[in-house]
GULUM-533155 format. One record per residue (C-alpha): residue in one letter; x negated, y negated, z. Coordinates in nm, 3 decimals, decimal comma, padded with zeros to 5 digits. Each point is the difference from the previous one (the first is absolute). Layout:
   rest         X         Y         Z
      A         X         Y         Z
...
This chain:
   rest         X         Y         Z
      X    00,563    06,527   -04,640
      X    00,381    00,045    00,113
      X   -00,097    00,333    00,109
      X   -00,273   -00,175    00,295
      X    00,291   -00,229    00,143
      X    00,095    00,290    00,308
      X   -00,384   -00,008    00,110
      X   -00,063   -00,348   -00,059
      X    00,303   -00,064    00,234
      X   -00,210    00,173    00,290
      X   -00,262   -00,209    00,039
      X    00,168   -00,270    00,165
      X   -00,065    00,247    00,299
      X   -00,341   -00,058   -00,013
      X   -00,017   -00,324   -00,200
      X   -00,247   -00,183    00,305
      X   -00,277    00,253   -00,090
      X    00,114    00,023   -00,380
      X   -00,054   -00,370    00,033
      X   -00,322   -00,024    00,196
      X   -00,147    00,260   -00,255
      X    00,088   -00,203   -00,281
      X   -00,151   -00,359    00,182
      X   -00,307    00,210    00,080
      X   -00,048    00,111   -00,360
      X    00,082   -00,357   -00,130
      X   -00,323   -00,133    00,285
      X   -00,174    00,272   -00,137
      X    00,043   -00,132   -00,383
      X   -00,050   -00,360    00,088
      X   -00,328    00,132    00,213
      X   -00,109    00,152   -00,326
      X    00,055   -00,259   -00,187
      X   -00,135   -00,256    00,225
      X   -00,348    00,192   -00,007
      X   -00,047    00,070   -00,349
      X    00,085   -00,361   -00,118
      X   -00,202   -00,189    00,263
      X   -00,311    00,242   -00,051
      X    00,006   -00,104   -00,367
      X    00,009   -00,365    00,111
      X   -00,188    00,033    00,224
      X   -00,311    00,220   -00,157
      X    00,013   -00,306   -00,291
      X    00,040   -00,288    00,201
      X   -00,295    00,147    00,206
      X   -00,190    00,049   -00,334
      X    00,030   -00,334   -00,151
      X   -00,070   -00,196    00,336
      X   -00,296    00,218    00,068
      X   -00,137   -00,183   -00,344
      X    00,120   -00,325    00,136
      X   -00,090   -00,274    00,242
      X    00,347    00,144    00,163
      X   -00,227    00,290    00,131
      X   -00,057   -00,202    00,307
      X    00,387   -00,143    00,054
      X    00,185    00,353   -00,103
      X    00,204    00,134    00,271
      X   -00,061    00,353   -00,033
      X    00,098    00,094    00,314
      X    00,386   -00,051   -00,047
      X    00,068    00,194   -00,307
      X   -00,206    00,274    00,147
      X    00,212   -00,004    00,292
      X    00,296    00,021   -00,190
      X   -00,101    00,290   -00,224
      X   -00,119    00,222    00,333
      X    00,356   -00,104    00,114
      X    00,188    00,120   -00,290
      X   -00,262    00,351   -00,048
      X    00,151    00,070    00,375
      X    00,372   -00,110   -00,049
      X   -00,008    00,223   -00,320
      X   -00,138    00,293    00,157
      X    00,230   -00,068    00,378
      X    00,295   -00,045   -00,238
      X   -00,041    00,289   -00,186
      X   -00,011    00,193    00,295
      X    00,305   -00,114    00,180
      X    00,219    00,002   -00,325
      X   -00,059    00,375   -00,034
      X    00,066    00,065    00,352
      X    00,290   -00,182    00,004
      X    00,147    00,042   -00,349
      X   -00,053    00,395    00,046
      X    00,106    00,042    00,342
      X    00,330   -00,202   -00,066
      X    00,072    00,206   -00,328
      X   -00,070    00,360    00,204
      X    00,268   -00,149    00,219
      X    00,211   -00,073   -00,276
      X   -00,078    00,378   -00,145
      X    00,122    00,135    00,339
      X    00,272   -00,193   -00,040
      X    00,095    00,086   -00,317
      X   -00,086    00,385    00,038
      X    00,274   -00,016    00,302
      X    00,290   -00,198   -00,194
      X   -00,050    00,248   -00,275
      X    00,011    00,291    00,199
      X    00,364   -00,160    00,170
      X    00,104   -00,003   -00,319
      X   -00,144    00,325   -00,084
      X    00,180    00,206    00,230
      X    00,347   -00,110   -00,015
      X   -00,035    00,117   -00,388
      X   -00,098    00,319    00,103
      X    00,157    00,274   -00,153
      X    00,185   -00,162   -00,265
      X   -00,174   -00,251   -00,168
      X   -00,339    00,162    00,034
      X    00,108    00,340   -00,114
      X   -00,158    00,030   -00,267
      X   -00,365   -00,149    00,105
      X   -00,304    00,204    00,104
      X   -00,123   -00,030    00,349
      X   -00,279   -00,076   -00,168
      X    00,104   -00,288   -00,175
      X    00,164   -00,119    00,255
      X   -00,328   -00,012    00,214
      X   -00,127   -00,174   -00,279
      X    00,226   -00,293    00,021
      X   -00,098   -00,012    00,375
      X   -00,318    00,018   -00,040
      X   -00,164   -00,123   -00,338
      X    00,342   -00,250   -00,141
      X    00,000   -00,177    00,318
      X   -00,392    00,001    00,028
      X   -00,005   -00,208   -00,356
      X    00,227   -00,278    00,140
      X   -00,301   -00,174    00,159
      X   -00,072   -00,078   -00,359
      X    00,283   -00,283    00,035
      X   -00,164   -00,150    00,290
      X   -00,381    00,059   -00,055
      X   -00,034   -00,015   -00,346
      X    00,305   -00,165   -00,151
      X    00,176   -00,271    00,252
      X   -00,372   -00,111    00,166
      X   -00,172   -00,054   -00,323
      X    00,295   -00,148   -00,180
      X   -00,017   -00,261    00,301
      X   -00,372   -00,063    00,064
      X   -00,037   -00,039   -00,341
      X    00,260   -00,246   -00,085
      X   -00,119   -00,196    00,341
      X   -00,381    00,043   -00,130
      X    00,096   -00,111   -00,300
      X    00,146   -00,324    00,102
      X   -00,215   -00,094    00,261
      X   -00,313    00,088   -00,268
      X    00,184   -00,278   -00,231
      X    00,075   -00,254    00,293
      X   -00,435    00,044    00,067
      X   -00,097   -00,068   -00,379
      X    00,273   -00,297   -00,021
      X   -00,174   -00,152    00,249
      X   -00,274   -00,060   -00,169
      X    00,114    00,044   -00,385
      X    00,379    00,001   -00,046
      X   -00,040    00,108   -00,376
      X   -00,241    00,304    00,090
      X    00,225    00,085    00,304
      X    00,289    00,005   -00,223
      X   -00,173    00,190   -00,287
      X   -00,097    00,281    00,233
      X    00,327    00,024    00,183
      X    00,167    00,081   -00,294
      X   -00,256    00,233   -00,130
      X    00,081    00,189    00,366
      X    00,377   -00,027   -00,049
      X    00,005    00,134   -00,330
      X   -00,186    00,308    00,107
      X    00,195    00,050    00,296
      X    00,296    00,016   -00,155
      X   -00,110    00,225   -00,313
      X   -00,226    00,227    00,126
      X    00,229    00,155    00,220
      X    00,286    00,051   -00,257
      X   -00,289    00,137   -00,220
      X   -00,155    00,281    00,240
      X    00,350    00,079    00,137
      X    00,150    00,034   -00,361
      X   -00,338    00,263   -00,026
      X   -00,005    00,207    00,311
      X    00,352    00,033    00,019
      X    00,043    00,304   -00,135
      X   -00,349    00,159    00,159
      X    00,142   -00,140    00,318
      X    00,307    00,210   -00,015
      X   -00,158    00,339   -00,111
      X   -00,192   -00,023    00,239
      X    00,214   -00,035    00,281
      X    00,223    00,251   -00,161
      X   -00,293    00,308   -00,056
      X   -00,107   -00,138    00,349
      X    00,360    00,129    00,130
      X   -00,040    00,308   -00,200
      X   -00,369    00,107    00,109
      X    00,147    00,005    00,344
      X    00,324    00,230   -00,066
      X   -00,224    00,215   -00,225
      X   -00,255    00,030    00,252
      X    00,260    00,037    00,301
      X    00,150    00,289   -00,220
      X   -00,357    00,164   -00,066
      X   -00,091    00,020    00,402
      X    00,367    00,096    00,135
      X   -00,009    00,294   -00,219
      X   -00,320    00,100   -00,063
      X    00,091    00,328    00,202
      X    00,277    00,119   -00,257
      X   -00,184   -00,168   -00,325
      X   -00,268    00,243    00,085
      X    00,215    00,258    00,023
      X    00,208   -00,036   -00,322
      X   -00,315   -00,101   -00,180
      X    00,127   -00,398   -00,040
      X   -00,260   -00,097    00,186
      X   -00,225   -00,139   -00,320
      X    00,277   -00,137   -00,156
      X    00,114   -00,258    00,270
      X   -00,373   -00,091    00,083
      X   -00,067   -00,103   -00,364
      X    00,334   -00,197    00,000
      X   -00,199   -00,210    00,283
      X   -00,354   -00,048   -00,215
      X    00,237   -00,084   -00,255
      X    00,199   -00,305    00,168
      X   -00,341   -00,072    00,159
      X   -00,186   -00,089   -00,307
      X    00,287   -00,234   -00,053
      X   -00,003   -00,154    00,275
      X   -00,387   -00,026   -00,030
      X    00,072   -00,125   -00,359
      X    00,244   -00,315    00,128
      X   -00,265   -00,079    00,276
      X   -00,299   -00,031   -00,269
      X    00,260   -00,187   -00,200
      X    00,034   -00,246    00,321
      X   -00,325    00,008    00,069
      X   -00,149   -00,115   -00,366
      X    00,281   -00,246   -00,021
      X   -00,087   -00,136    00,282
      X   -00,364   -00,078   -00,145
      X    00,110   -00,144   -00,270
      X    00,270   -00,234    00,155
      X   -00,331   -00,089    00,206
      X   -00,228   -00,045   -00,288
      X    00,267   -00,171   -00,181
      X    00,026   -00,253    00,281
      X   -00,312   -00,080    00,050
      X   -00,059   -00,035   -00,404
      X    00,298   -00,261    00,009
      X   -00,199   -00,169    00,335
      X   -00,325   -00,043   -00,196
      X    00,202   -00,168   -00,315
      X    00,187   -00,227    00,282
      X   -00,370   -00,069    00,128
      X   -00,139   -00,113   -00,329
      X    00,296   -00,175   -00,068
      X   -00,029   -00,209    00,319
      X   -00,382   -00,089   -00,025
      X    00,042   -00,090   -00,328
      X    00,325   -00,275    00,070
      X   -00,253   -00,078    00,309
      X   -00,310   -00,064   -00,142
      X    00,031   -00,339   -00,078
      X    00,043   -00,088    00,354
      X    00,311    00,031    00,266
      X    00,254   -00,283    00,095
      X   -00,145   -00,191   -00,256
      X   -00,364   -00,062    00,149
      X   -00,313    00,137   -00,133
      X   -00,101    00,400   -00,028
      X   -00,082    00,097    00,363
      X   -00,015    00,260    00,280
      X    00,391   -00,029   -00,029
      X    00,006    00,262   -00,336
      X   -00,165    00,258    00,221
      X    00,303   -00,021    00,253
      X    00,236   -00,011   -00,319
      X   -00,148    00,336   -00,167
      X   -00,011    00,163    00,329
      X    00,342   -00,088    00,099
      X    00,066    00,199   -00,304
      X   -00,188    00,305    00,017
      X    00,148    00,027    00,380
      X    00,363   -00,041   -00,172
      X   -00,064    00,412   -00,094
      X    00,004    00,080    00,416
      X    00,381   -00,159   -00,075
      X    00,108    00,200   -00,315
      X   -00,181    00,346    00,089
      X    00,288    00,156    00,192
      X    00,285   -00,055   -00,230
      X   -00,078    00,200   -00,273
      X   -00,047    00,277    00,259
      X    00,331   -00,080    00,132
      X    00,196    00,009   -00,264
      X   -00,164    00,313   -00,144
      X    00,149    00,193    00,325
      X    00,264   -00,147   -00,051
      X    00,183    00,277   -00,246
      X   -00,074    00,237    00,261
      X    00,136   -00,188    00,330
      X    00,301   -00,036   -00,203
      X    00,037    00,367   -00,120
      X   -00,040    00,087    00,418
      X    00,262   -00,268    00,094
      X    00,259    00,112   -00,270
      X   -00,068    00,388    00,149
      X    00,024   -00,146    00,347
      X    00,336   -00,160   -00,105
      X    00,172    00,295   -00,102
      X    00,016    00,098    00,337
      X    00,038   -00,344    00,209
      X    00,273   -00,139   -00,240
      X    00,168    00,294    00,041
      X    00,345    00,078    00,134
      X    00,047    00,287    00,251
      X    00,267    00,259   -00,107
      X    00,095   -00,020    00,357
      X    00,049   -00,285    00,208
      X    00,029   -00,004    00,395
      X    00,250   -00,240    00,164
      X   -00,243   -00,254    00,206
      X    00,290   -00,040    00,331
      X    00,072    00,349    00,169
      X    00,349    00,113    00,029
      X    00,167    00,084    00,305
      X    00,125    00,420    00,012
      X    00,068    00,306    00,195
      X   -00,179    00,069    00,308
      X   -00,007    00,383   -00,148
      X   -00,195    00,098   -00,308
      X    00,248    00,154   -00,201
      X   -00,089    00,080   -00,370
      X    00,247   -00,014   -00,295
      X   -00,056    00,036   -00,404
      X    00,328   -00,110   -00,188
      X    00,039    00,093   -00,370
      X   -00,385    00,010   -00,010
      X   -00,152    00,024   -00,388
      X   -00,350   -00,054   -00,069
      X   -00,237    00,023   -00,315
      X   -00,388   -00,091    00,026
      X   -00,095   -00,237   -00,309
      X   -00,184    00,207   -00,225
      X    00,242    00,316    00,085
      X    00,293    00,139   -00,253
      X    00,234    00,125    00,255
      X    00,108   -00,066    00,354
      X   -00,209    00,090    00,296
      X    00,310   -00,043    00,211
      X    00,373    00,036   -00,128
      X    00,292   -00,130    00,197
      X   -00,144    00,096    00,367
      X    00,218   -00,043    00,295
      X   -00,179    00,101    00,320
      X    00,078   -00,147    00,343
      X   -00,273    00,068    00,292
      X    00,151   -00,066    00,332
      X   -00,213   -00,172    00,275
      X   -00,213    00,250    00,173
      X    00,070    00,274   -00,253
      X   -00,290    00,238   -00,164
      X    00,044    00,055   -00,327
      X   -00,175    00,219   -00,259
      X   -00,008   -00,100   -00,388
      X   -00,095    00,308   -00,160
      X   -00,104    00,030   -00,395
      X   -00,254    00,134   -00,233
      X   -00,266   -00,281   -00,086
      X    00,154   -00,261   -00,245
      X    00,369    00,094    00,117
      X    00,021   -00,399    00,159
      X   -00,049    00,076    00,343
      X   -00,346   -00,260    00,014
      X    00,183   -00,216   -00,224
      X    00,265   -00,049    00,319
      X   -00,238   -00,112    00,249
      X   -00,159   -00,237   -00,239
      X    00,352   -00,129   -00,022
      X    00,044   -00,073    00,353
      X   -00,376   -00,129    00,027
      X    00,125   -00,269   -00,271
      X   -00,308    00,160   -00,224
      X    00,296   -00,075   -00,235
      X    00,353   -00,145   -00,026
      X    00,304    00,227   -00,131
      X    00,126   -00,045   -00,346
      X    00,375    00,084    00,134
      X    00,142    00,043    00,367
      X   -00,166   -00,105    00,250
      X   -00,184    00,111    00,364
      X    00,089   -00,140    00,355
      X   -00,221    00,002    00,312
      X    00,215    00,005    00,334
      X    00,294   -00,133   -00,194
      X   -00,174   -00,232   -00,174
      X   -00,123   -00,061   -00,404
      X   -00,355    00,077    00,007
      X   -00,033   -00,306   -00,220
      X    00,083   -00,171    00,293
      X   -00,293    00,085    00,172
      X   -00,273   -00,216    00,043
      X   -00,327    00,199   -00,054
      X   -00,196   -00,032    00,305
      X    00,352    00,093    00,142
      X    00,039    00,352   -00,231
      X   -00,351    00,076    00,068
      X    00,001   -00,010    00,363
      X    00,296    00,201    00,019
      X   -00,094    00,288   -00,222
      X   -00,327    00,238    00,063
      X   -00,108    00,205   -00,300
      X   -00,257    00,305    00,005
      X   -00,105    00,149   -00,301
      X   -00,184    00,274   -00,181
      X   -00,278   -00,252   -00,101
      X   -00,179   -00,176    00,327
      X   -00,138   -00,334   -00,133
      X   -00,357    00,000    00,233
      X   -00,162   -00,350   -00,062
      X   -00,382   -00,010   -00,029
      X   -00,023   -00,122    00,351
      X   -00,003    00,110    00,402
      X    00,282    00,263    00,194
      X    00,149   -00,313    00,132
      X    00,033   -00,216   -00,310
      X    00,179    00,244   -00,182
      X    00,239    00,060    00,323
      X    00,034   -00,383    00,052
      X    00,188   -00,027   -00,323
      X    00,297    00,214    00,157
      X    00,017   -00,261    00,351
      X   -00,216   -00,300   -00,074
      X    00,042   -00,096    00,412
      X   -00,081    00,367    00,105
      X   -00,240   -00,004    00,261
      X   -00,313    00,265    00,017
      X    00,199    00,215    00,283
      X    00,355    00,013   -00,259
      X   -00,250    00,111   -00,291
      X   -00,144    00,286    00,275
      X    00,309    00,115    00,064
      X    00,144    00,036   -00,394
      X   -00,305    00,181   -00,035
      X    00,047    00,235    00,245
      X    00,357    00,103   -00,043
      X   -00,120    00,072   -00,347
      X   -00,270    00,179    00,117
      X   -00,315   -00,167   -00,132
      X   -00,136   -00,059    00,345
      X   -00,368    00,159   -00,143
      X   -00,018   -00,334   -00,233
      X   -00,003   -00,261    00,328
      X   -00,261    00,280    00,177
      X   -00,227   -00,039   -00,279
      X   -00,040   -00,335   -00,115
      X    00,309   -00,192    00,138
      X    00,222   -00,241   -00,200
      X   -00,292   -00,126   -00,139
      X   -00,087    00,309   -00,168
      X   -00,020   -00,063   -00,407
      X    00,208    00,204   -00,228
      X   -00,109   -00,061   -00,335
      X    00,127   -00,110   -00,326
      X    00,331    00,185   -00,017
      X   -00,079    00,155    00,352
      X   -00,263    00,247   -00,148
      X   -00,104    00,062    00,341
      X    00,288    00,200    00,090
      X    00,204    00,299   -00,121
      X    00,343    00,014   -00,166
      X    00,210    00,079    00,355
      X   -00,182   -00,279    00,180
      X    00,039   -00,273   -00,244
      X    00,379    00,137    00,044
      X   -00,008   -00,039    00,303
      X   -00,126   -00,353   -00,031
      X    00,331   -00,078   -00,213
      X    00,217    00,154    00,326
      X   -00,217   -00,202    00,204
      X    00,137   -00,331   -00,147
      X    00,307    00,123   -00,009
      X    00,026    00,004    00,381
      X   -00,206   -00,300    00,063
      X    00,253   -00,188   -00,236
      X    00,341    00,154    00,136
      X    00,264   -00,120   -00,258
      X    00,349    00,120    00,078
      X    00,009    00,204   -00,386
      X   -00,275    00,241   -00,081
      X   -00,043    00,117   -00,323
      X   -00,187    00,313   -00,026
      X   -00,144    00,084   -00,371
      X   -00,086    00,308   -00,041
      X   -00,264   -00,055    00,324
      X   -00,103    00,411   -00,017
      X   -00,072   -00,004   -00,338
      X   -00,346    00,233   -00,067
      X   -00,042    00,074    00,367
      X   -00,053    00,335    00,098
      X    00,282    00,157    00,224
      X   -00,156   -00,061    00,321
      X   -00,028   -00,352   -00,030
      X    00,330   -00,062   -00,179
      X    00,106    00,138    00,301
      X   -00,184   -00,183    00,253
      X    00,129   -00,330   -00,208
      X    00,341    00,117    00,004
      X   -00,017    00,035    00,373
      X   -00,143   -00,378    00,023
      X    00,291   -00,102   -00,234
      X    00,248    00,170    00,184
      X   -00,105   -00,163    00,359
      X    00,043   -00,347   -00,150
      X    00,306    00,031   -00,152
      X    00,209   -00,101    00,279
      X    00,246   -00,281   -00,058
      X   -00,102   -00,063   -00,349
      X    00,130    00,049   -00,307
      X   -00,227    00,241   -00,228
      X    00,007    00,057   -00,323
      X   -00,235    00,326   -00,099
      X   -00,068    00,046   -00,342
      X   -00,107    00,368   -00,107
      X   -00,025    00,247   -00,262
      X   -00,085    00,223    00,222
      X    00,232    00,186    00,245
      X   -00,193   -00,136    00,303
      X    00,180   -00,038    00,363
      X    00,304   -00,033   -00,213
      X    00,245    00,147    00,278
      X   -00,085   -00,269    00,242
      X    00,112   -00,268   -00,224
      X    00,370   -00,133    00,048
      X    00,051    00,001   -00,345
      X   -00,157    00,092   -00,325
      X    00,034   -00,156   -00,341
      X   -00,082    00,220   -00,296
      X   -00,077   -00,184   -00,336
      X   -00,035    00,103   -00,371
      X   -00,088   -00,230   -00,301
      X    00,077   -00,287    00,213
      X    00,377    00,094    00,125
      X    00,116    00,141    00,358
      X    00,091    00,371   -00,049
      X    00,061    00,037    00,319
      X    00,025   -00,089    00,383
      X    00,032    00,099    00,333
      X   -00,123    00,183    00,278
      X   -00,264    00,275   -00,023
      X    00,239    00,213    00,133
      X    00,328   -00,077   -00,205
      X   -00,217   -00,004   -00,307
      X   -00,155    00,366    00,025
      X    00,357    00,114    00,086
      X    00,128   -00,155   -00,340
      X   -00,266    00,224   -00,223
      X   -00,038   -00,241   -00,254
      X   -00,280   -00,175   -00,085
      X   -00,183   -00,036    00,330
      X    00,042    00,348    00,073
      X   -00,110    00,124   -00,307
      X   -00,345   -00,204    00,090
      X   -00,022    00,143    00,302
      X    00,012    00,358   -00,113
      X   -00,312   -00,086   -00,258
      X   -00,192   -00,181    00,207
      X    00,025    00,209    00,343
């Protein structure tokens, strides 16, 4: 139960509908109750003055009243406890899908390595999705019934303190065993099957991602049987939950109907001491409505194995500490962007060697520089750096003469622009995805971007309203590139890191790119990172990198003129 503390903590947001929900629900019960027990009394009391003299003085007008009155309370109350109770826990699931995903993506990539996308979407989607379970069928019913159950007690009292008594106790005792009972039971069901829940949906995301090269390598079979196989058991835990269920059910109502003959019997020489009346009818139906009070319990605490499973998974992730850790002040620095790595080793957690040895690299203010390596040399692993992706295990990295540890993170990210090889296209319109770059753009800045980068055609056609598609399926590999410059002018930072932006272009466009690159360099400090001898000569400097040391540096110029390393590149590749 430790484990439901964070999300129980939340609902003090919301506790005025949490609360209303829970008063509704206890009307509801107390409706419920009302109507079943003065039916009975009343369908008796009716009965034996109808073969009376009292035929003529019984007021059956009032009781009928009452039991119209309590058939429409039940049925209003119902009503407004599920629209309130359910609209104030899908507030409390937004919520809660938002404070995990702040907690989420500070984590990201260090403590979350090692975790599918998959499974991480299932956290997001399915873990958080069982924590209504506190509220709806844990917390409410725990509360109603414990209410029901004393108000139920305080009615039969009234009229017959021993019987009242009697049946209260009856309704503690299974109140507070049944739950330990059906928990103790689904416990275990409840936690396979949130965890072959979590795998169905990484096996499945696997299958449909790549179902292109399974076919192709003939794995195709393989994978899709790995799904019918975690399918059946997750359709095995459900059945499991479902036939428990039905017999927690039938139990409960077996243990009402021994309570009910219990209760007539004790009653049947008369309540309160007087004579055998109408008054046993109310008594056994007080009883038999006492199931309405029980019935969700056993429910809720058969869940409950499951909502716990979800919260510990959910845990994992918000008790979590970020490997890195952004200052919450800004610091005060340079007015120019210079860029320094001191003493700079590096080694990703699951990695046996250094991806960066003992760097020292100093970028002036307004300089271009190249970083030029085969793929895995370290080069990526520098910008990550800088990006605070990661902190250095030894030296350390300044931005405009200050510790980048200094920097506050809305601070670093406004100052530095990154384009990549990968554009990130969101499933939505031209100008959402452009809006992310300059959230205060207005429609004539995100013309413009788009023109100097020469996707004019895209306004013509459909505008910025024009939809791109899940991954931006609607367009081709040099426009969604051009996208990624696109945001890099609407967003302007002083540093622009370039990442291998040509990558899988063919030479016209890497040239046409180059050219857009090249017109907004001015007055910022670049750093271009390549494999590729690219544009190379109009960089001030270039940076060549192998297994994660600097080989060599300089000019393009003074480094062909040398005939080492660089040159020797030169002559293979040209």
């Amino acid at each position: 139960m430790r484990d439901l503390l964070p999300y129980l903590k939340l609902y003090k947001k919301h506790w005025f509908g949490l609360s209303l929900g829970m008063l509704l629900a206890l009307l509801t019960l107390f409706a419920s109750i009302g109507l079943l027990t003065l039916s009975g009394w009343f369908l008796s009391a009716a009965a034996v003055a109808g073969l009376t003299i009292a035929r003529e003085t019984f007021n059956y007008m009032l009781p009928g009243a009452f039991v119209r009155g309590f058939a429409m309370g039940r049925t209003a109350g119902r009503w407004g406890e599920r629209v309130v109770s359910h609209n104030a826990t899908f507030k409390l699931l937004t919520d809660l899908r938002i404070f995990f995903f702040s907690k989420l993506a500070p984590l990201i990539p260090g403590r979350v390595s090692n975790l599918r996308d998959a499974d991480i979407l299932n956290r997001l989607v399915a873990d958080i999705s069982a924590m209504d379970h506190v509220y709806l069928r844990l917390v409410t019913p725990m509360v109603v019934g414990s209410a029901g159950i004393i108000g139920l007690t305080a009615l039969l009292s009234w009229f017959d303190a021993k019987l009242g008594l009697i049946l209260g106790a009856i309704l503690i005792t299974l109140l507070l065993l049944w739950p330990i009972v059906f928990y103790k039971l689904g416990k275990r069901n409840g936690a396979e099957l949130t965890s072959n829940k979590a795998t169905l949906r990484v096996a499945t995301l696997d299958w449909l991602q790549g179902y292109s090269e399974l076919t192709l390598f003939g794995a195709e079979e393989r994978y899709r049987n790995a799904i019918f196989d975690v399918q059946q058991r997750l359709l095995t835990n459900q059945r499991f939950n479902a036939h428990f269920a039905g017999i927690a059910q039938a139990l409960l109502i077996l243990a009402n109907g021994w309570t009910i003959a219990l209760m007539l019997w004790l009653a049947a020489d008369g309540v309160g001491g007087q004579s055998p009346n109408p008054m046993i009818a109310l008594v056994v139906f007080a009883t038999m409505a006492s199931v309405e009070i029980l019935m969700p319990i056993a429910g809720a605490f058969q869940h409950l194995g499951q909502t716990i499973t979800s919260a510990r998974r959910l845990n994992d992730i918000i008790l979590s500490t970020p490997d890195v850790q952004f200052p919450s002040q800004s610091t005060e620095h340079e007015s120019s962007y210079s860029i320094e790595y001191k003493d700079v080793s590096f080694q990703y957690p699951d990695g046996n060697t250094n991806a960066l040895s003992e760097v020292n690299l100093f970028i002036p203010a307004g300089q271009k520089i190249a970083i030029l390596g085969q793929t895995g040399s370290g080069k990526s692993t520098l910008l990550q750096l800088l990006n605070r992706y990661w902190d250095v295990q030894k030296g350390h990295i300044q931005i405009a003469g200050q510790p980048i540890t200094k920097w506050s993170e809305s601070q670093l990210r406004q100052a530095i622009t990154v384009v990549s090889q990968r554009v990130d296209i969101l499933n939505g319109t031209l100008k959402d995805n452009l809006l992310m770059a300059s959230p205060h753009a207005t429609d004539q800045d995100l013309h413009q971007a788009l023109s100097k980068v020469g996707l004019s055609k895209l306004i013509d056609e459909q505008g910025l309203e024009s939809w791109l598609g899940d991954g931006g399926r609607q367009l081709s590999g040099g426009e969604k590139r051009r996208i990624g410059i696109a945001r890099a002018l609407l967003h302007n930072g002083p540093i622009l890191l370039l990442d291998e932006p040509t990558e899988g272009l063919d030479k016209q466009t890497e040239r046409q790119i180059m050219q857009l690159f090249e017109q907004h360099f001015e007055n910022k400090t670049v750093v271009f990172i390549t494999h590729r001898l690219v544009e190379l000569s109009k960089m001030d400097a270039i940076c060549l990198i192998e297994q994660g040391r600097i080989v060599e540096y300089g000019s393009h110029v003074d480094l062909l003129a040398n005939k080492r390393r660089y040159f020797e590149l030169n002559q293979t590749l040209n």
